[in-house]
N, C-alpha and C positions, 0 to 999 in steps of 0.2 A: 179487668172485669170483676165485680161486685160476686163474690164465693157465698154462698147462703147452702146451709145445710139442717135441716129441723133434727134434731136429736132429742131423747127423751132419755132419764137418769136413773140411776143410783140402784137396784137392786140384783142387774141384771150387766154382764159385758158389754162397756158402752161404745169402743172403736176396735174396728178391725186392722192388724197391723198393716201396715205402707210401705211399699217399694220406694224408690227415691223418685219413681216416675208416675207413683201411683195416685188415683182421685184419694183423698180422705175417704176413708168409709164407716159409717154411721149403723150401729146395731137400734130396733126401736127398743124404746124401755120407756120407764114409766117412773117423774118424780117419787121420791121415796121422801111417805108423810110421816113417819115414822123415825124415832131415835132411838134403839137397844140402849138400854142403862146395863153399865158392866159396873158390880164391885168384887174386889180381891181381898179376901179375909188371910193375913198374913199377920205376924209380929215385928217390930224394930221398925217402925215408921220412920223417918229424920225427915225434919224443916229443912232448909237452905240455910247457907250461912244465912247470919242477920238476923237482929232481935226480931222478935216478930208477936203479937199479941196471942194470950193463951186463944186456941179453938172452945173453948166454952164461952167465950164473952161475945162470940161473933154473932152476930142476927142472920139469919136465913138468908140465902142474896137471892132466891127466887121466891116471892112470899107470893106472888100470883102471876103464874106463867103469863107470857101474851097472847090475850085471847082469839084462838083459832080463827075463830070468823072475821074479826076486824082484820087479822093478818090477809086473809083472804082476799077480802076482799079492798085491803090494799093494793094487792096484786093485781088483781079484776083491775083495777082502778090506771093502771099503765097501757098503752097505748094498746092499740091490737097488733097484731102480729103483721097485718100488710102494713102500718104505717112503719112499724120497727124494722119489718125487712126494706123499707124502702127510705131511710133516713138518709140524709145526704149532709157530710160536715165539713168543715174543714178547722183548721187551727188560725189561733192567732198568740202572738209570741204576747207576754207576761212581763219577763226579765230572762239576763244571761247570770249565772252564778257562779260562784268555785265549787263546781257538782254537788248541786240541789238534790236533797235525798230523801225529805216530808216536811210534810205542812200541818200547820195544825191554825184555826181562828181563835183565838184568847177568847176570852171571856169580855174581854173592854172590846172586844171586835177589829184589834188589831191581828194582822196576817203578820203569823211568824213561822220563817222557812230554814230548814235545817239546811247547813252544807256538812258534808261527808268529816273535812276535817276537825270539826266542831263547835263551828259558828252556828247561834239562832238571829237570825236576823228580821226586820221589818222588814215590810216590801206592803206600800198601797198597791191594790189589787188592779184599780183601772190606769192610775198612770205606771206602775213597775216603780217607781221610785224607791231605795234604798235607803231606807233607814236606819232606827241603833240597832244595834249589836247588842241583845237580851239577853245571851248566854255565851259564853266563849271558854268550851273544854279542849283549846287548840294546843295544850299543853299536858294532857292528863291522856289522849289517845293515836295512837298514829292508825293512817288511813289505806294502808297498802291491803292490797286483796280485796277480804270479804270482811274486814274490819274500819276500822271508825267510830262516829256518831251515824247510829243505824235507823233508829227510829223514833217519834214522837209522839204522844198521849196528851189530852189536860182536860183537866173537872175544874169545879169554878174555886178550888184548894191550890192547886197545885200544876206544875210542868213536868211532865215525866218522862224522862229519856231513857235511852238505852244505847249504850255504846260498851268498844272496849278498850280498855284498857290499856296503857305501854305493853303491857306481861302479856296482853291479847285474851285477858279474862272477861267474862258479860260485866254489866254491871247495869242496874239500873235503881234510879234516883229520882228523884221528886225534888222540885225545888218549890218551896211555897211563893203562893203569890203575894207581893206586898199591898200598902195600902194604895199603890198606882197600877194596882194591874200585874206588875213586872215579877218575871224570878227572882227570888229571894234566898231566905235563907234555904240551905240545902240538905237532904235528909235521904242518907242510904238505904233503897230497900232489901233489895236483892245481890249478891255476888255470887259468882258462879265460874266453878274452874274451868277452861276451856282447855282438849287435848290436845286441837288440831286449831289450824291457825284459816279452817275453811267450816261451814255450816253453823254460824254463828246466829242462825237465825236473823232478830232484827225485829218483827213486826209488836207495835202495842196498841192496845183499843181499849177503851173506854167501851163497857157494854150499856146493855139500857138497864140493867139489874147494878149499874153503878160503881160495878169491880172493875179491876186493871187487869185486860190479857195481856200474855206476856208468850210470843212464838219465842221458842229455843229449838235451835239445829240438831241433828243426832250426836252432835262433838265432830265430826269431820271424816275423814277417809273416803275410800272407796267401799259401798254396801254395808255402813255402820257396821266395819270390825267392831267394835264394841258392843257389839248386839243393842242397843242401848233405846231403836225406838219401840222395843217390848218388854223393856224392863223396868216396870212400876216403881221400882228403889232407886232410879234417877234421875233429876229435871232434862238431861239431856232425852232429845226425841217428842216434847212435849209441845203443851200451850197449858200454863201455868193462869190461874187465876187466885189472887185473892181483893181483899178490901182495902184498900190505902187507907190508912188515917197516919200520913206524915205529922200532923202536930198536934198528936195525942201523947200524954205520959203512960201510957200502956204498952206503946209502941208503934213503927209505919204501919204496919199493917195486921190485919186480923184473917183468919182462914176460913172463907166462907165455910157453914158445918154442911152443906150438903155437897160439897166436893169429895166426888168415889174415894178421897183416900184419907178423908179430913179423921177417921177415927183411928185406920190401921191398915198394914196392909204396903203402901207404897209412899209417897215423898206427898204430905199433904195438900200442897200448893195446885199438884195437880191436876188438871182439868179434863182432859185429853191423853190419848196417847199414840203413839203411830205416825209420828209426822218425820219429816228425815228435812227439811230446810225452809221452812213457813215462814218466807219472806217478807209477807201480807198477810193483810185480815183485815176484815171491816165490818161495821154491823150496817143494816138498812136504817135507814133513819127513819122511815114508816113504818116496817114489818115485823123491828127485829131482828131479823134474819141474819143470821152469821155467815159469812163469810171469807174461805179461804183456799191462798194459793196456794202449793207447796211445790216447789221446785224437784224435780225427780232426777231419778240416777242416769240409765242409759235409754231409753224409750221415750218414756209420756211425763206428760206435766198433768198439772192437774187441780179438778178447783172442785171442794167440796162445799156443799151447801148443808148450814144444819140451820131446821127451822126453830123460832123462837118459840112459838107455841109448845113443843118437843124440848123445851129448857137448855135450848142447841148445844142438845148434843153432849149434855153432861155422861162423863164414866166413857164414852165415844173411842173405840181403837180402828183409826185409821189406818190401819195395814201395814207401814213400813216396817222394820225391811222383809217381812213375810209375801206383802205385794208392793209393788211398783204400777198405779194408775189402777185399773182393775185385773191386773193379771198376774199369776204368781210371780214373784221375783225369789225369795228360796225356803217359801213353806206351804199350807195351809192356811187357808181363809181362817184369821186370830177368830175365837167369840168376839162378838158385840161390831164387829167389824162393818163399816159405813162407806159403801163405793163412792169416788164424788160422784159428782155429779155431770162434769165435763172432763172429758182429757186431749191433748193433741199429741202429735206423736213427733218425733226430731228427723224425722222424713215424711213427704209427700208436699201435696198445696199448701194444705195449713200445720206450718212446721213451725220450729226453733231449738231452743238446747235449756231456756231458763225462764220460767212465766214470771212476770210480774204484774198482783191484782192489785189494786182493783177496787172499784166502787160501785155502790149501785144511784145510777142518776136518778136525785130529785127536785134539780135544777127547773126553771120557766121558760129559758132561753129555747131549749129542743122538744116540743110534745113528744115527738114517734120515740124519743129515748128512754122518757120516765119507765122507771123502773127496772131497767136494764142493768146488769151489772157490766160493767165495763173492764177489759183487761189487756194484756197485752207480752210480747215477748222481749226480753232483755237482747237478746243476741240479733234480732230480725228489726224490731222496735216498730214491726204493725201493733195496732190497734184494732182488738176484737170486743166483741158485746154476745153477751146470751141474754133470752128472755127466758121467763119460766111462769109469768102471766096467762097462759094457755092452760097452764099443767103438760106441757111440752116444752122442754128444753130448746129453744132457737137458735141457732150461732148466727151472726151476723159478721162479715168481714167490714169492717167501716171504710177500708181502704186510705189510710192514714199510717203514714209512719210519721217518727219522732226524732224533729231533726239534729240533725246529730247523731243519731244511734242511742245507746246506751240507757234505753227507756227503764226508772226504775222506781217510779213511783207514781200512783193516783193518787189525790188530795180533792177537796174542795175550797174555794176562796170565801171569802166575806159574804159575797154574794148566792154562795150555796150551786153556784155552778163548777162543773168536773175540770179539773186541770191536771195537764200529767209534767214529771219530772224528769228532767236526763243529765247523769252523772258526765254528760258532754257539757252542760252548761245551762243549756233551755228549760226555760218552763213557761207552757203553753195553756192558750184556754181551748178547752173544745167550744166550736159555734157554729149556727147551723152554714151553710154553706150559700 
């Protein structure tokens, strides 16, 4: 039976906790239109390893927010809420992989799809067909755990990965496009020591302000022993943003200047704080809208919404490890502190142990979908959707799992319709039913 529950967000306690036999239960609240800007006035700032261009040469990366009302009324603009609760889909297979793990459309409009151990590959979108082999770091990372080639990015410059390393350290690189389209020459941005050999993060986005996010994990353990998602002097715990400019003689990248920490204070890069394994992210490709998952400790999962009008969510402390979903886990609600927006819990109906997001459909293929963000669990590998079209948060169960299991990524293809990925093998198109 099709699970439908209207839930509303972010200011207020959004789920009541669940027995293992219990209905999900739903507190009402109310989209939060608002973003708290945090800054920390401290001394001893440090970059990341890696050269990186001075913060005085950088141009502002918000020079005009997204405007309120068009965002708006982007939203207005996705179905109503009876077609979105009443969507009916199913899948249809793509290709099988050596566990598919993101997708990114090039710029020439060729589909290129990561596997885990660090092939970028083609893949025509309507027949699956296999094509070349664009990138191959099958030598530079092993793939056991929560490590690999993790995730994918690319501007019409450049390819952007993010994997780790033999040593098990992040690393992430740009490779330029050549005069065909293809990865090319290659250019380190970022490296990054990793403690634990778990929370490695993984997710990168291209925003519409034209910077690279960059999700990093808390470093690993059980409840960030390293206290580390509230401590501004680390990239671990983060979503790191700057500017790539791979093939500039200045340097890859520059620091955007209105990033909370670009003067002093904390590690300039970043952007955010409070996150403990940010798997996912994605921006709306209408709205803006930011977008993320963050995989949680022992409870809830959880998906924050920061709106673009609101500069999503820049200076933003996401709660880890002080809270876990909306609820304490071992402090005080941080300052500047931003409930998501949705959470599920690792008991009841709508359960699992690891969310992975997520997009928001702006596909042609499904009306009742647009503008949905679409998501799902790694360990369970249903498929869920919220609206927030209403200014009410919607959950929809879509009633889809991923076959195989091991659901771990949302992408879009050539064609701008929703596909999901599973480190089983499959990669699927959503289509209406």
């Amino acid at each position: 039976m099709r699970r439908l529950a209207a839930v509303l967000a972010a200011t207020m306690v959004l789920a009541i906790a669940c027995g293992a036999d219990d209905e999900p239960g739903f507190a009402s609240l109310t989209v939060n239109t608002t973003v708290p800007q945090v800054t920390v006035a401290a001394d001893g700032a440090e970059g990341l390893s890696g050269d990186r261009a001075d913060t005085g040469d950088a141009e502002p990366s918000i020079d005009e927010p997204a405007d309120a009302a068009a965002a708006t009324a982007a939203r207005s603009d996705a179905a109503d809420t009876a077609a979105f609760r009443s969507v009916d889909l199913t899948i249809e297979r793509v290709v099988e992989l050596e566990s598919p793990i993101d997708a990114v459309v090039a710029p020439n409009g060729e589909w290129w799809i990561a596997e885990r151990a660090g092939r970028v590959i083609v893949v025509d979108p309507d027949s699956g067909t296999v094509g070349d082999t664009v990138l191959d770091l099958d030598d530079e990372t092993s793939s056991g755990g929560e490590r690999g080639l993790l995730g994918l990015a690319i501007d019409d410059d450049a390819l952007y990965v993010n994997y780790t390393d033999r040593r098990g350290d992040t690393r992430i690189e740009a490779f330029l496009l050549d005069e065909t389209g293809r990865p090319g020459q290659r250019v380190v941005l970022l490296t990054l020591e990793q403690p634990f050999g778990n929370h490695n993060g993984g997710a990168l986005a291209i925003g519409p302000d034209g910077h690279l996010y960059v999700g990093v994990g808390d470093g690993g353990g059980s409840g960030d022993p390293l206290g580390a998602g509230q401590d501004p002097g680390t990239a671990l715990g983060t979503i790191l943003r700057i500017d790539p400019t791979p093939a500039a003689p200045s340097g890859p990248y520059a620091i955007p200047t209105d990033n909370p920490f670009a003067g002093e204070g904390g590690i300039p890069e970043t952007f955010l704080i409070g996150v403990r394994n940010p798997w996912r992210m994605s921006f709306d490709s209408a709205t803006g809208d930011f977008w993320i998952a963050d995989v949680g400790q022992d409870h809830w999962e959880e998906v924050t919404l920061l709106l673009g009008a609101n500069g999503w969510g820049l200076g933003t402390n996401l709660g880890w490890n002080l809270r876990e979903g909306t609820e304490a886990f071992r402090g005080e609600r941080p300052e500047g502190n931003v409930d998501p927006v949705f959470v599920y819990s690792h008991t009841g109906e709508v359960g699992g142990c690891s969310i992975t997001g997520g997009e928001v459909y702006r596909g042609d293929a499904i009306p009742g979908l647009v503008g949905a963000y679409v998501f799902g669990d790694y360990c369970t590998s249903d498929l869920w959707a919220i609206s927030v079209a209403s200014g009410e948060v919607v959950f929809v169960d879509l009633d889809i799992s991923m076959p195989g299991g091991k659901l771990v990524d949302f992408s879009v293809d050539p064609n701008g319709e929703l596909v999901a990925l599973s480190l089983s093998g499959a990669v699927v198109r959503l289509v209406p039913a």
